[in-house]
GUVEXZA-964846 format. One line per 10 residues: number of its first residue (from 0); their letters; for each residue z, x, y of C-alpha. Coordinates in Angstrom, 1 decimal. Layout:
<sites>
NUM> a> Z/X/Y; ...;
</sites>
This chain:
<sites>
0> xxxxxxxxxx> 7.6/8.9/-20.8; 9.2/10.7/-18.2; 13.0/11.1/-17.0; 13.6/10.1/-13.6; 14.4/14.0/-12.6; 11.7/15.5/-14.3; 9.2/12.3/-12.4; 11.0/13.4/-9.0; 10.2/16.8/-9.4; 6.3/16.3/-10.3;
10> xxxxxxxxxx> 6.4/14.2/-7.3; 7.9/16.2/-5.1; 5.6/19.1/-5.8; 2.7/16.4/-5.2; 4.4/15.8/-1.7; 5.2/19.2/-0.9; 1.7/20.7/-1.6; 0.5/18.1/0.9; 2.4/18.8/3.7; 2.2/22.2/4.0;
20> xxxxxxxxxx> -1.5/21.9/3.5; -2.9/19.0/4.9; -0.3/18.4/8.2; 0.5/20.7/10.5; 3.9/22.5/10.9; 6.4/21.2/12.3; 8.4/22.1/15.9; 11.1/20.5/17.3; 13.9/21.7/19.4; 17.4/22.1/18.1;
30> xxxxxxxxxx> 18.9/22.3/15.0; 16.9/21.8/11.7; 17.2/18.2/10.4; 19.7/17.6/7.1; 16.2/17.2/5.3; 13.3/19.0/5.3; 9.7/16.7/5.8; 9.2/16.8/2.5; 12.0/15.9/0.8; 11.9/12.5/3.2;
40> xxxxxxxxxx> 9.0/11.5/2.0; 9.5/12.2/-1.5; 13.1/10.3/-1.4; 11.2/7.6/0.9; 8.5/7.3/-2.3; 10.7/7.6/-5.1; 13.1/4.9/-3.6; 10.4/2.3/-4.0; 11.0/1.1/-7.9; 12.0/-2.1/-8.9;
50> xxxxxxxxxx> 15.4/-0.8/-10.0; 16.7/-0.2/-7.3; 16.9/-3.6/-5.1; 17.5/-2.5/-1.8; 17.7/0.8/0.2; 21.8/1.1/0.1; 20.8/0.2/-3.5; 18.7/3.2/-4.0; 21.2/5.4/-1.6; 24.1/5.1/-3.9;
60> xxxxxxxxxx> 21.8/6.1/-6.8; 20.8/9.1/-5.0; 24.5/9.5/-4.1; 25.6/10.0/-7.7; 22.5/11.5/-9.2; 20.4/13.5/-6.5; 23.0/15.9/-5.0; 22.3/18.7/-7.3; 18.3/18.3/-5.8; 19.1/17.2/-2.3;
70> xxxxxxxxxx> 22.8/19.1/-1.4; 21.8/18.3/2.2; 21.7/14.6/2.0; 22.8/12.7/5.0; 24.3/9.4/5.4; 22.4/6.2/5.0; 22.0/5.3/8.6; 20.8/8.9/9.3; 18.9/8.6/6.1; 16.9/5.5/7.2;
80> xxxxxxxxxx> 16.4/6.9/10.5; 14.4/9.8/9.2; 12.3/7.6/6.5; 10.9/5.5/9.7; 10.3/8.7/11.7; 8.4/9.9/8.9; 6.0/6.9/8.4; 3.0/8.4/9.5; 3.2/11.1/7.7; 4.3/8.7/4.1;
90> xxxxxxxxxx> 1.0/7.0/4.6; -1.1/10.5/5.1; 0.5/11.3/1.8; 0.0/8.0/0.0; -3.7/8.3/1.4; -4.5/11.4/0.4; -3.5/11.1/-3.6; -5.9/7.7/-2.9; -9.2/10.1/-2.1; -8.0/12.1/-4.8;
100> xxxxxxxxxx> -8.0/9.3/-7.2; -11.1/7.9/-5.8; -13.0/11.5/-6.6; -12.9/10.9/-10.2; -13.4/7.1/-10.0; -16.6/4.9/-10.4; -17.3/5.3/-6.5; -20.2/3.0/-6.4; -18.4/0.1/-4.7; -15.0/-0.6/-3.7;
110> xxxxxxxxxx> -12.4/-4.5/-4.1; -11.1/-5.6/-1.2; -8.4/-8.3/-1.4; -5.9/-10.3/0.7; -2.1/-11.4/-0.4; 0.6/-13.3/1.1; 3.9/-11.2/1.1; 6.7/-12.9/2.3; 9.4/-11.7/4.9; 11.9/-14.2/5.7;
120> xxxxxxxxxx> 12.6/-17.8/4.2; 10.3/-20.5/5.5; 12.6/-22.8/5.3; 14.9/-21.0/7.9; 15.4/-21.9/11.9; 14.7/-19.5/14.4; 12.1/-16.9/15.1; 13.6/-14.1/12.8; 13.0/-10.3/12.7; 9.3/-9.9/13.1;
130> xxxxxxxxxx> 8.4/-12.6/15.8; 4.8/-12.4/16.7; 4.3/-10.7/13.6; 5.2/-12.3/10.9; 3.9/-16.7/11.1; 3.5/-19.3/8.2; 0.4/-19.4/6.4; -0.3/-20.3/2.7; -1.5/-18.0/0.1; -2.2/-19.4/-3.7;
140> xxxxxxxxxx> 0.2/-17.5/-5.2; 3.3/-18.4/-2.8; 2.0/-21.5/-1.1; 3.5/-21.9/1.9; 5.7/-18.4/3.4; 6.7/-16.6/6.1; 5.5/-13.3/6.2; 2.4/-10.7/7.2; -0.7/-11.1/5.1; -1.5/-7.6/3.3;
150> xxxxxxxxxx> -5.6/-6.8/2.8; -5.9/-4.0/0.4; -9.0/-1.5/-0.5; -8.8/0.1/-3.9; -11.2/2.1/-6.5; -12.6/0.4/-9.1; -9.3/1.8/-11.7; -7.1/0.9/-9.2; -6.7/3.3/-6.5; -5.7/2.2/-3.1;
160> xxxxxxxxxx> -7.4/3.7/-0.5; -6.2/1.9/2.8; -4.2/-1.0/3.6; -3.7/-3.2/6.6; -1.3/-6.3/8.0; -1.5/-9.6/10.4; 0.3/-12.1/10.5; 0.8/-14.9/8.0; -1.5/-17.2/9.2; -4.2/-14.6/10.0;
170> xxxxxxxxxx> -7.6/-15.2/8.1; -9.0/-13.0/5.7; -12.4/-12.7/7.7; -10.3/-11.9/10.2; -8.5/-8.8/8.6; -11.9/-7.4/7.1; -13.8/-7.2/10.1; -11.0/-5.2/11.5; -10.3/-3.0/8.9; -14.4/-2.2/8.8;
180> xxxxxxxxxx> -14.4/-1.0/12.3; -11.4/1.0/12.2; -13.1/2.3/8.9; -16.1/2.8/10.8; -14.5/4.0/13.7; -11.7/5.4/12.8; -9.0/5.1/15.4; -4.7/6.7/15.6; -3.5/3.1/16.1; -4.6/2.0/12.7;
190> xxxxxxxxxx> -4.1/4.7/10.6; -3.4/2.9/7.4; -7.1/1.5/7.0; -8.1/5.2/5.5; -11.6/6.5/5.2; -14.1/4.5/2.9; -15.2/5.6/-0.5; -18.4/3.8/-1.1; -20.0/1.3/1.6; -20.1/-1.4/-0.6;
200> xxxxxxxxxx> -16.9/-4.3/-1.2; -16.5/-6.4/-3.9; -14.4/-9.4/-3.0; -13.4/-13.4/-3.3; -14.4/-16.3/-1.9; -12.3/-15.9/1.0; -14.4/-13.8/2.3; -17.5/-15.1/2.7; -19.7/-16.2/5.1; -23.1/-15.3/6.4;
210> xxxxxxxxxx> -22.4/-14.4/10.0; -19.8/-12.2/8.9; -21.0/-10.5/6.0; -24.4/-10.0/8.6; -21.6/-8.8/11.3; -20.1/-6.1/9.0; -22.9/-4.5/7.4; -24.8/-4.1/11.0; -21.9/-3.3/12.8; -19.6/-1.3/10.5;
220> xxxxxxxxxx> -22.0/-0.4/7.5; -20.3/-2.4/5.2; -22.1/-4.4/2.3; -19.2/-7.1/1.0; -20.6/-8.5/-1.8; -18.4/-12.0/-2.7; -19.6/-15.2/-3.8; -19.9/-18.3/-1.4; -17.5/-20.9/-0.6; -17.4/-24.0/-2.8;
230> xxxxxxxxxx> -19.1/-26.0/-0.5; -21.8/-23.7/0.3; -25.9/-24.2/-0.5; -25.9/-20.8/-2.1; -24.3/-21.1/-5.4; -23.9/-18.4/-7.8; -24.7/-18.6/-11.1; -21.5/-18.6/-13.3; -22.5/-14.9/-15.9; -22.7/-13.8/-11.9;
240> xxxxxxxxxx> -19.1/-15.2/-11.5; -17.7/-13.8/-13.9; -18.9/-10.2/-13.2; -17.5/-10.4/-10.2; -13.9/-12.0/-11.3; -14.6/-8.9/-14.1; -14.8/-6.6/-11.2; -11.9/-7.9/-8.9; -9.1/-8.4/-12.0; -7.7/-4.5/-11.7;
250> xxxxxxxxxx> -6.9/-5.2/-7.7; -4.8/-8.2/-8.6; -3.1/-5.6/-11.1; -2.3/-3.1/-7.7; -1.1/-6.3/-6.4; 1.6/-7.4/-9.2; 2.2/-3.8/-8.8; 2.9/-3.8/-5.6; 5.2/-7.0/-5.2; 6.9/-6.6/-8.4;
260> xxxxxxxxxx> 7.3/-2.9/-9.9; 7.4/-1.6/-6.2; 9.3/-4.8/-5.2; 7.1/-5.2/-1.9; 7.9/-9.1/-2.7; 11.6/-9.2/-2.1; 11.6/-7.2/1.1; 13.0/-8.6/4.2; 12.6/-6.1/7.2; 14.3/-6.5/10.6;
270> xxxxxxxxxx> 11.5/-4.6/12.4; 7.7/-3.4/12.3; 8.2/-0.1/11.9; 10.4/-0.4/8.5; 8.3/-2.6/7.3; 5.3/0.1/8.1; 7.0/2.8/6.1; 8.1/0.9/3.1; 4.4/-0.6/2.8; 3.6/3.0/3.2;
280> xxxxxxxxxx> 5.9/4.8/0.2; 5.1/2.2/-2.0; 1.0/2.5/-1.6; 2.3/6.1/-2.3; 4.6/5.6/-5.3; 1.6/3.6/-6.6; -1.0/6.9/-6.3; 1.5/8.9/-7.4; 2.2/7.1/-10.8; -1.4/6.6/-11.3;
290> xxxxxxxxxx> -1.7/10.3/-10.5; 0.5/11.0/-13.3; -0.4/8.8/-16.0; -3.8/10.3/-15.6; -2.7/13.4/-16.4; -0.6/12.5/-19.2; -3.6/10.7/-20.9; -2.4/7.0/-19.9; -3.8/4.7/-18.3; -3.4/4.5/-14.5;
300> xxxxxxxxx> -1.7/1.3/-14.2; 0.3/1.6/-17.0; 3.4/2.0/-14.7; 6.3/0.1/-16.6; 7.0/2.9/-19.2; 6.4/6.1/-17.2; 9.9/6.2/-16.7; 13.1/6.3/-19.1; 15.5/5.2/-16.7;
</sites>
């Protein structure tokens, strides 16, 4: 079990290693920022736990507790404006511990899986923060919300390896075959989706279909193995079921993970680009821990006693 200073510090040396060897330097014009690229993203990563409930939350934290590690620290506003500048380079990081993970993973086959996450009451008038992003649509787990539907990828002990949103109401079909292509074809607008590990998915039933499990394998190379719909001529045989449901149960885990330890549940963002960036340092807080607890001799996901707050 680690103390929050001594986890900030591992991370920050995760962070910090990355940026000055995987991006390129930095230029800008005028005076040097409060904080340096690295110290964003490593404040914009540690502020993702549970504890603390909101960003002001996590700023009066840092306030009280983070001076002696960040002297420099700005103001909140200033503070939140450099986190969202920083996005792309949050996800690069949250990425790259993902391929790092996924190099000492079972890399036959990847789980791919889709989850409601909800931004706004559905109950509410009016078209909110995110309009034409964020719609109604039902997930099992919610039932009926407002918010974007997230489609993870992750290694078989729990890795994520990309990550992408639509709306609510978007299907999960839908998602898939876009995140394939932008696998396949990798392009700057989705950056998020990441670079495959294996070409081969495990996933649920939402997933199926013959035309588009035909479409993605020819297309983008990817073999999604899933079983068929309920009302489909090709049933499954139920030891084949539950190898697969065997298979899938660690991505629900990233899930709850995500939602509750990393509080992606109880987010409500005002625009796409927050909502980007948070998405972002929590895929990243998640690597990170699993990062650690592997080399501490834990289990990856064991995430809710790595730190003695």
């Amino acid at each position: 079990m680690l103390d929050p200073e001594t986890f900030l510090v591992e991370l920050y040396v995760l962070v910090d290693d990355f940026c000055k060897t995987q991006l390129p330097a930095e230029r800008h014009p005028g005076p040097a920022a409060a904080l340096d690229r690295s110290e964003v993203v490593t404040l914009a990563v540690f502020g993702q736990w549970q504890r603390f409930p909101s960003e002001a939350a996590f700023f009066r934290w840092a306030s009280r507790h983070l001076r002696p590690l960040f002297p420099t620290l700005p103001s909140r506003p200033q503070l939140n404006r450099q986190l969202r500048r920083r996005r792309d380079a949050i996800a690069a990081f949250a990425l790259h511990l993902g391929q790092r993970l996924a190099a000492d993973d079972d890399r036959a086959f990847e789980i791919v899986d889709g989850t409601g996450v909800p931004t706004r009451n559905a109950k509410r008038r009016g078209a909110g923060w995110l309009p034409g992003i964020a719609a109604i649509g039902q997930c099992t787990r919610l039932g009926w919300y407002e918010g974007v539907r997230l489609l993870l990828a992750a290694t078989p002990r729990g890795a994520v390896t990309g990550w992408g949103i639509g709306p609510a109401n978007t299907n999960d079909r839908l998602l898939a075959g876009t995140f394939f292509a932008a696998r396949a074809a990798p392009s700057p607008a989705l950056p998020s989706v990441g670079r495959q590990v294996s070409d081969r998915y495990v996933a649920d039933m939402g997933f199926s279909g013959r035309d588009c499990e035909a479409r993605w394998a020819s297309e983008s190379g990817a073999v999604v193995v899933c079983p068929p719909q309920s009302d489909s001529a090709r049933a499954w045989p139920k030891p084949l079921k539950r190898w697969l449901a065997g298979r899938r149960q660690v991505i629900e885990t990233v899930n709850d993970r995500l939602l509750s330890a990393y509080r992606l549940g109880t987010e409500r963002p005002h625009h796409l680009d927050g909502l980007q960036a948070r998405l972002a340092a929590k895929v990243g807080l998640h690597n990170a821990c699993c990062w650690l607890n592997r080399h501490l001799g834990r289990p990856s996901l064991a995430v809710a006693e790595l730190i003695a707050w």
